[in-house]
Structure formats: structure tokens, C-alpha cells
RODREN-705617 format. One record per residue (C-alpha): residue number from 1; residue in one letter; x, y, z. Coordinates in Angstrom, 3 decimals. Example, Ala and Ser with C-alpha at 12.3 -4.5 7.8 and 13.67 -1.06 7.14 Angstrom:
2
    i  aa        xx        yy        zz
    1   A    12.300    -4.500     7.800
    2   S    13.670    -1.060     7.140
REM end
This chain:
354
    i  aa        xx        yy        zz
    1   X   102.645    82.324    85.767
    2   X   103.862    80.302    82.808
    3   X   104.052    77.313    84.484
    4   X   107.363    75.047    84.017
    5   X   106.556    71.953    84.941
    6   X    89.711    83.177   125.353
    7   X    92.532    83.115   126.586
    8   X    95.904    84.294   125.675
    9   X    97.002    80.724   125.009
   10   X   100.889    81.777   126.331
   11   X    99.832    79.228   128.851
   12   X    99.110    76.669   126.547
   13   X   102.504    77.147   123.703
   14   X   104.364    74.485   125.109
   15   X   101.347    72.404   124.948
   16   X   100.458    73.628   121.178
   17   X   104.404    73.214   120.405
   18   X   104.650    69.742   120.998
   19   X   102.058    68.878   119.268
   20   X   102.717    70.878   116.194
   21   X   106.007    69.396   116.196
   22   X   104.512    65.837   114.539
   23   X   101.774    67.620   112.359
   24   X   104.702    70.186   110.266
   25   X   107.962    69.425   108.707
   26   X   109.368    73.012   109.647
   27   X   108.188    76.173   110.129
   28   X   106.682    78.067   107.199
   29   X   108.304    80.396   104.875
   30   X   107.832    83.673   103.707
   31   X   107.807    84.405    99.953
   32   X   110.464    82.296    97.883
   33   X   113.695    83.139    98.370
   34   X   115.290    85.124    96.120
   35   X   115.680    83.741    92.603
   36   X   113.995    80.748    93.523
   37   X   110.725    80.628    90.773
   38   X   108.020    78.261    91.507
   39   X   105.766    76.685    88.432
   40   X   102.591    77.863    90.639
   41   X   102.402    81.039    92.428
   42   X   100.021    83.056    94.038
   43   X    99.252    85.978    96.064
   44   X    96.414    87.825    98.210
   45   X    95.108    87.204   101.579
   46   X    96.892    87.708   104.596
   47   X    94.357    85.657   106.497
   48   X    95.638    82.058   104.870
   49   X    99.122    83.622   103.197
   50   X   100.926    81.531   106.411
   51   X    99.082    78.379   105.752
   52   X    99.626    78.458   102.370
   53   X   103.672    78.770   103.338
   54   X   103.323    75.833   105.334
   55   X   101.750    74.599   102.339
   56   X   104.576    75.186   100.128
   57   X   106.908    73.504   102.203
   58   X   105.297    70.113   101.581
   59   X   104.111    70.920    98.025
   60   X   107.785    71.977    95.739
   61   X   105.536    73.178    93.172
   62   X   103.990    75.704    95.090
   63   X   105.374    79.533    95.720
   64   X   102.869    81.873    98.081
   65   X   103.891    85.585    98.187
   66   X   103.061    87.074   101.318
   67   X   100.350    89.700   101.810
   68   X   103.301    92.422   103.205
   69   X   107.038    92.362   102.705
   70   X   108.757    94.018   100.161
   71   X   106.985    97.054    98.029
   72   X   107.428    94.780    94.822
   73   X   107.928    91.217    93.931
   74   X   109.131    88.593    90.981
   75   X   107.453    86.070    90.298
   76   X   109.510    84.059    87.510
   77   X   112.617    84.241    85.743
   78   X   113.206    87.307    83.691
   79   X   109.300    88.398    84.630
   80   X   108.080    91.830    85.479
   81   X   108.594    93.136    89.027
   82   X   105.725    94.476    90.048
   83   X   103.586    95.669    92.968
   84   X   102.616    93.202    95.956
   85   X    98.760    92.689    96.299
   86   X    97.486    92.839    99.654
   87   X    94.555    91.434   100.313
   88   X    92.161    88.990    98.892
   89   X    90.316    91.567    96.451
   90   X    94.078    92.632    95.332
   91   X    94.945    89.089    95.192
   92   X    91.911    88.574    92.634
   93   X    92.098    91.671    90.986
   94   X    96.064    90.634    90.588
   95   X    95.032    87.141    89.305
   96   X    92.518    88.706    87.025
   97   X    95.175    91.081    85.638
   98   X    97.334    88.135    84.754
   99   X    94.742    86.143    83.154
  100   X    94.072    89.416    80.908
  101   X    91.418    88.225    78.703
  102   X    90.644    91.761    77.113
  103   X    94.209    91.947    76.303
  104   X    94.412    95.628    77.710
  105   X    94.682    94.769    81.765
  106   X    97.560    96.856    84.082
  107   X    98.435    95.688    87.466
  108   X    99.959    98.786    89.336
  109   X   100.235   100.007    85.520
  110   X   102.099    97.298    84.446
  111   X   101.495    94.251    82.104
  112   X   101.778    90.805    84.158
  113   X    99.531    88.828    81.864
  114   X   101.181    85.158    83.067
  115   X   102.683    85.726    86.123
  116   X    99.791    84.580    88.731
  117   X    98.268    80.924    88.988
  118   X    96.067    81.575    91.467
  119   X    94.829    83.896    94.480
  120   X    94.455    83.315    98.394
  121   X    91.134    84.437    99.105
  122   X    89.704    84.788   102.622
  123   X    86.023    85.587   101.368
  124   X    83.843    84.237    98.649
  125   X    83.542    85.610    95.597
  126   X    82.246    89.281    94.934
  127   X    80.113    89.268    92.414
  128   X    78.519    86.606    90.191
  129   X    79.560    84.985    87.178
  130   X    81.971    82.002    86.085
  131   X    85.229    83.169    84.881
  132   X    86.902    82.413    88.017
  133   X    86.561    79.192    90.328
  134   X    86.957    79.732    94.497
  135   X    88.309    76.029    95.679
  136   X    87.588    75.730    99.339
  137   X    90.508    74.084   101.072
  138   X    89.785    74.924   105.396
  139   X    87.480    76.745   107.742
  140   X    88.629    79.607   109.648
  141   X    86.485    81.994   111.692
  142   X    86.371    85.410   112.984
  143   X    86.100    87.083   116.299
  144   X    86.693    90.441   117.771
  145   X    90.178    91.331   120.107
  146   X    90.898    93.485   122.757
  147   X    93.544    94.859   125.054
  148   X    93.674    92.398   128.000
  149   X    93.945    95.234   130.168
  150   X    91.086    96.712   128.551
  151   X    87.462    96.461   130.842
  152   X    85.587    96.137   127.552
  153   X    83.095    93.124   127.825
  154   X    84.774    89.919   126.932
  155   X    81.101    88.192   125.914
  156   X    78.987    90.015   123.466
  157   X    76.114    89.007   121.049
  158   X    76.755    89.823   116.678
  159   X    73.233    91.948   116.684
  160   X    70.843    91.892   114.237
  161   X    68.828    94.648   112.366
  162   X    65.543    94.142   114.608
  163   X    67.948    95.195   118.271
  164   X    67.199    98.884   119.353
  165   X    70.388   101.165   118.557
  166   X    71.152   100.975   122.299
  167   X    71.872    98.055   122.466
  168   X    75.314    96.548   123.438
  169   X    76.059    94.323   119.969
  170   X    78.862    94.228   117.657
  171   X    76.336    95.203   114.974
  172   X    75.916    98.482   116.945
  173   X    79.582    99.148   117.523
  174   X    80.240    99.015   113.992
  175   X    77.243   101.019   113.282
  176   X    78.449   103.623   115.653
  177   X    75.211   103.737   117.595
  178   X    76.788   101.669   120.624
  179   X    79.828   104.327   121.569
  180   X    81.564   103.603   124.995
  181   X    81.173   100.888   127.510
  182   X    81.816   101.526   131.512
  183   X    85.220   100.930   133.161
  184   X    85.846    98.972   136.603
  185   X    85.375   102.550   137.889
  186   X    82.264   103.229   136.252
  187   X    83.564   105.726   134.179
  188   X    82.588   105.581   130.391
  189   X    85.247   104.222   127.902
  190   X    85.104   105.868   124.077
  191   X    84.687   103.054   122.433
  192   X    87.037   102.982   118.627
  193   X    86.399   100.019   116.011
  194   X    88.800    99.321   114.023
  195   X    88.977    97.282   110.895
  196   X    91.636    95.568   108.279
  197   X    92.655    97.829   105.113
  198   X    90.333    98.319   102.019
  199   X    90.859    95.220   100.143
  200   X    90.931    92.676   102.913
  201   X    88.509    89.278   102.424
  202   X    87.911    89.750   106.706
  203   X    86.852    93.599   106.349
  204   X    84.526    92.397   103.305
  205   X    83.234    89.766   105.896
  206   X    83.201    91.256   109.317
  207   X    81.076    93.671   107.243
  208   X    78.842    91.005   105.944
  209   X    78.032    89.018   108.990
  210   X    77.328    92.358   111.001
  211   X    74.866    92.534   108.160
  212   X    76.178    96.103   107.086
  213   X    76.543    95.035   103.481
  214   X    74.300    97.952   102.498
  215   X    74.516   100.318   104.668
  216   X    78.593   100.161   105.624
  217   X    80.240   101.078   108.879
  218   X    79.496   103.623   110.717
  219   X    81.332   107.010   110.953
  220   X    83.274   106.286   114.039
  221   X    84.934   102.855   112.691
  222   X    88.531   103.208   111.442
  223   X    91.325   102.006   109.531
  224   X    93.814   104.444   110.383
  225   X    94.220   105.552   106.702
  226   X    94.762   101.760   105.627
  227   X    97.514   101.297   108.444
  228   X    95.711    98.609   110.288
  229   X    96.519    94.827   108.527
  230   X    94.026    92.798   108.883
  231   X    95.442    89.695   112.021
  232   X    97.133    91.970   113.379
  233   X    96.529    92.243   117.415
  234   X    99.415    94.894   117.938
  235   X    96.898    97.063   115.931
  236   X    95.046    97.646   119.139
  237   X    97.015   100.995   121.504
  238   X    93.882   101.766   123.767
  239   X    91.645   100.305   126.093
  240   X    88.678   101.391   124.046
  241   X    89.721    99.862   120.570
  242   X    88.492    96.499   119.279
  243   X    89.221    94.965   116.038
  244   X    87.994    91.819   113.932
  245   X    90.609    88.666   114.369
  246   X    91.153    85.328   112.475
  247   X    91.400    82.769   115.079
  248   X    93.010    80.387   113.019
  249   X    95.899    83.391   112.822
  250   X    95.220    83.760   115.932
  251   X    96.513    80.445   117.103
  252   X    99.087    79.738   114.481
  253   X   100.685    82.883   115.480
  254   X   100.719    81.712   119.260
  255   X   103.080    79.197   118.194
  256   X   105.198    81.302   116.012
  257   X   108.267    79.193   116.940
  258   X   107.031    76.215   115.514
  259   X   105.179    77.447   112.771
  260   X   107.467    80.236   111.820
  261   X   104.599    82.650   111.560
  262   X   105.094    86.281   113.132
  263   X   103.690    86.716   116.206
  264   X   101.809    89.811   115.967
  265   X    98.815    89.399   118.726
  266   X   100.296    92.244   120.974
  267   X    98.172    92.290   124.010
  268   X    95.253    91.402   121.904
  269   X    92.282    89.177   124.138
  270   X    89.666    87.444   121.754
  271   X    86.344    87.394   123.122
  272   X    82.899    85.548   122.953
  273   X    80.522    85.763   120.176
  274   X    77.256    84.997   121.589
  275   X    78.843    83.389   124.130
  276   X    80.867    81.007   122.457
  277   X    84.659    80.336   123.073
  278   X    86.385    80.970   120.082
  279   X    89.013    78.444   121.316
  280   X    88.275    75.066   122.967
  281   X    90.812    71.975   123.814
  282   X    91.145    69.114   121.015
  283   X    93.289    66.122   121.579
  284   X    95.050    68.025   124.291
  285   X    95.411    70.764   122.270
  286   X    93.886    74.181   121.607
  287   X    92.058    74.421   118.619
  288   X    89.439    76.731   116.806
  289   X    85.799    76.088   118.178
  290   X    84.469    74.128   114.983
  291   X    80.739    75.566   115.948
  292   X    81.901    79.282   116.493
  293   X    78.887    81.545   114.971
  294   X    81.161    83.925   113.007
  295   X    82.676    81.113   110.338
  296   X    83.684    81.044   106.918
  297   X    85.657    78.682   104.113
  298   X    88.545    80.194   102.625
  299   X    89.769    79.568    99.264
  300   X    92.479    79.033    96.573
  301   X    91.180    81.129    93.757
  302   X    91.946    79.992    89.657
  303   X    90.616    81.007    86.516
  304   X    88.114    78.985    85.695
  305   X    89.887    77.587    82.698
  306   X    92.676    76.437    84.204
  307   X    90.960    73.400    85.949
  308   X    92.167    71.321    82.916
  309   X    95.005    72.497    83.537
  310   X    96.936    68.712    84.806
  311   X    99.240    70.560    87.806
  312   X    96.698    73.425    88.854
  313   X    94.187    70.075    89.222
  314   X    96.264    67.948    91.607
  315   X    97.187    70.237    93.245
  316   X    94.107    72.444    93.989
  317   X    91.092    69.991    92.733
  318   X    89.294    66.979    94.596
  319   X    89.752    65.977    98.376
  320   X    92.718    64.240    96.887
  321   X    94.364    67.080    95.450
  322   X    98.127    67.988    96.993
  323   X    96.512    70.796    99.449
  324   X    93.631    68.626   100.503
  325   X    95.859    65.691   101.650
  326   X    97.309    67.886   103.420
  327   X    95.157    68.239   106.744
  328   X    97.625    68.376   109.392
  329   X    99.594    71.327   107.726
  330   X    96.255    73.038   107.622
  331   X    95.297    72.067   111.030
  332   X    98.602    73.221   112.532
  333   X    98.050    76.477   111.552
  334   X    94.870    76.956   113.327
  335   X    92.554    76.200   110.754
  336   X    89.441    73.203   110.511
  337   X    88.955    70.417   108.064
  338   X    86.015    70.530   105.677
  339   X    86.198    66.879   104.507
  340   X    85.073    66.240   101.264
  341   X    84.179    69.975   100.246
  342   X    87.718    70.487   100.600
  343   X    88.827    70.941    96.625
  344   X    85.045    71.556    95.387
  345   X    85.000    73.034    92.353
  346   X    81.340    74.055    92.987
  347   X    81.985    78.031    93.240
  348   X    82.357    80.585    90.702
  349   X    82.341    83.926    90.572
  350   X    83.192    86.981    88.115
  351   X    86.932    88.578    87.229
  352   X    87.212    91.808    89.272
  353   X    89.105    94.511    87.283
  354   X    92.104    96.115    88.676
REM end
């Protein structure tokens, strides 16, 4: 824009709720409200869109669009309305479209060249090249979810390429060669894998750390015609489904009063990834397991020539920048530290055309 200036944890709320209580000023918000225009604005993932809400609420300059809401959205006075990217490759392809260097780029087939700052980004970048910079600002990580009713195994190993096709992995789930698992009664369970909508930074990633990069999912694993959003636990109906999960959404959403984020787990269980708990206890409260296998930095994504930018830098650049000082907004919402790579500038990666 043209800037102006394993368990459930129910258990454990009241526990997470006090603490949050000192660590945020108020819940988080949504988008803006309604003609209320922020001089830095971004959109994309839905995997740090409520931590970037919190976000806002101690940074004025900052205005985060969710990944859902409204069909359409405004980003600045007398602007375009135009469609809401969903997703961290929408949020970049958005960005890119606003940067629009070849003078020529649509978003949704409409000109926004302006209107976008940055983009929430849940993966790294896509493909190589400088024009863009990914700024690391937390850790998150990933695990799968089930129905807590559900007899599917609570503990199972990520696979790799070298495990027989039998064998009882996430790899092979995804890969469609693992297909049901045995209920309490012995009787086989179809087994249904489900992933986030095309677009979405944890579907990109699921799919890389399952090391299916190459070869994609197999022919069994769904998305229910891009119905299932990507954090979203409700997403699972059946005993036999299982879906990839943010934990840090996981937890922030557990505490939904407090943080003001929509509780959307369902009767979604996380489970073990190689037998690790994807949530452990820290300072009396429960917190992401900082040594879970499945991890990943997420990112506030600018053009790369906007770094001399004076307000993109403080707030975005350096473990000093507005975001990075930041830590227990980010923490409250689920989400790890990464010290001094918080606000690296380190990453770059290539404009991806809408």
C-alpha cells in the first residue's frame, strides 16, 4: 500500500488463560475495521494471520487481513476492492501483484499495484531468486489431528523413502500405500488424509517434510474440492480422517477467550511424531515442544526493495524491529522465539506471478 506515514488442553485453559492474561493487551482482531486504513498491510497465511492480529494490536501501524472473511477487501482509502488471498502462495502472489514491476500484473483481474506491504507466509520461499525478502519472525510446527474418539494410533513415525510401502508412517498415508488401521474391535478403519486448500504454506510443507515434493500425494488424500482450511480441526467428520495441524494454532485457539482467536479444533486430538509430544509444560504453562521433528520458521514477506524503506525496517528488520520486540505477543499465541534470527534479512526468493 502507499504507505502514509497431546492432549486436548480443555484441562489446561484456565491454566493457559491466566497466564496469557500478562503476556497480551487484548485479544486479537480480525481485519481492520471498516474504514480504518493502516500505512502497512498485509495478507496470506492463515497459519500466523492471528498472531499477526495480536501483532497489530501493539504495533498502530500495522493492518493484517485475515486469510477468510469477507469475499473481498479494502485496503486504503479510495483503493480497489478486490479479492481476499488465502494462503501464503496467494498472499505472495497478491504481494507480487502489487509490487507490479512488469507494469501489466492483475490480482483476481484487477490492478492493485500499491495496495500490499507485505505477505504472511507460513513456508519459505518457492523458488529462487532475490526480488522478494522472507523475514523470519517465530517457529511454529506441524503435526497431524484426529477425532478423539477415533482408534487411529496416537504415536506414529514421518517415514522415509527407504520404509517398505507397508509400513505404518505418515509418509505412507499420504502416499496412499498405508490405507486403514484396526479398530478396538479389530475391524479395519478406511483410513482418509486430508490436507489444507491449494495455496496453503502447511500443504506446501506437510508435503515437503513427508518428502513427496516430487512425487505428490497420493490418490486417496483429499481436500474436499478446496473446502478444508488449513488449522482447522472441525475439518475432521470420521474416525478414519487425519489432517496436518499448526500447533502453535493449535494452542492459541485453545485459549480463544483470551486471545480472541476462533476456536476451530472440533474434536481434533494431535498426536506424536516419532514419539514426541507436540505439547509439553513451560513455566506452568503449555507450550509448543521447541524440539518437535516436524518444525519450521514462518515469515513476514517484502519486496526486496522495500528494506530501505524507514517504517517497513523497524518494523519488520533486526531483532529490534517492532515485531521482534515483541516476544510475548508471539509466544501467547502458541508460537517459539528464534532469538536473534528473528528479523534476518538473510532469505530471498523469486516474485511468483498471479
Amino acid at each position: 500500500m502507499k504507505r502514509k506515514s497431546v492432549v486436548r488442553l480443555g484441562a489446561l485453559g484456565a491454566i493457559v488463560a491466566v497466564a496469557l492474561t500478562t503476556a497480551i493487551a487484548g485479544p486479537a482482531l480480525a481485519d481492520p475495521a471498516a474504514g480504518t486504513f493502516k500505512p502497512i498491510v498485509g495478507t496470506g497465511s492463515d497459519t500466523t494471520q492471528d498472531v499477526l492480529n495480536g501483532l497489530a494490536g501493539a504495533i498502530p501501524d500495522l493492518g493484517s487481513y485475515d486469510a477468510t472473511g469477507s469475499a473481498t477487501i479494502q485496503v486504503s482509502a479510495g483503493g480497489p476492492t478486490f479479492n481476499r488471498p488465502n494462503g501464503s502462495t496467494n498472499g505472495v502472489k497478491a504481494l507480487t501483484a502489487s509490487v507490479n514491476a512488469p507494469g501489466n500484473l492483475l490480482w483476481g483481474g484487477q490492478t492493485i499495484t500499491g495496495q500490499l506491504d507485505f505477505a504472511r507466509s507460513s513456508s519459505g520461499p518457492a523458488a529462487a531468486g532475490t526480488d522478494l525478502t522472507y523475514i523470519p519472525f517465530a517457529k511454529d510446527a506441524v503435526t497431524f489431528a484426529v477425532l478423539e474418539t477415533s482408534d487411529f494410533p496416537r504415536n506414529i513415525q514421518l517415514g522415509t523413502a527407504s520404509d517398505a510401502p507397508t509400513k505404518f508412517t505418515l509418509r505412507n498415508i499420504y502416499k496412499c500405500t498405508v490405507t486403514s488401521f484396526p479398530n478396538a474391535a479389530g475391524d479395519p478403519v478406511t483410513i482418509v488424509p486430508l490436507i489444507p486448500q491449494a495455496g496453503s504454506g502447511t500443504r506446501s510443507f506437510w508435503q515437503s517434510q513427508l518428502g513427496l515434493s516430487s512425487e505428490g500425494f497420493g490418490p486417496c488424500v483429499t481436500d474436499r474440492s478446496g473446502a478444508v482450511q488449513e488449522h482447522k480441526g472441525d475439518a475432521l467428520q470420521a474416525v478414519g480422517e487425519i489432517v496436518p495441524i499448526s500447533i502453535a494454532q493449535y494452542i492459541a485457539q485453545s485459549n480463544s477467550g483470551v486471545t480472541g482467536v476462533d476456536d476451530r479444533r472440533g474434536f481434533a486430538e494431535l498426536g506424536r511424531v516419532n514419539a514426541a509430544k507436540p505439547i509439553v509444560m513451560s513455566a506452568g504453562k503449555p507450550a509448543m515442544n521447541g524440539s518437535f521433528p516436524v518444525s519450521r520458521q514462518v515469515y513476514n514477506v517484502v519486496p526486496t526493495a522495500s528494506l530501505g524503506d524507514a517504517q517497513i525496517a523497524a518494523t519488520f528488520v533486526g531483532s529490534g524491529s517492532a515485531v521482534c520486540s515483541n516476544a510475548a505477543v508471539i509466544q501467547s499465541f502458541g508460537f517459539a522465539t528464534i532469538g536473534s534470527a528473528c528479523g534476518s534479512t538473510t532469505t530471498k526468493g523469486a516474485f511468483i506471478n498471479p
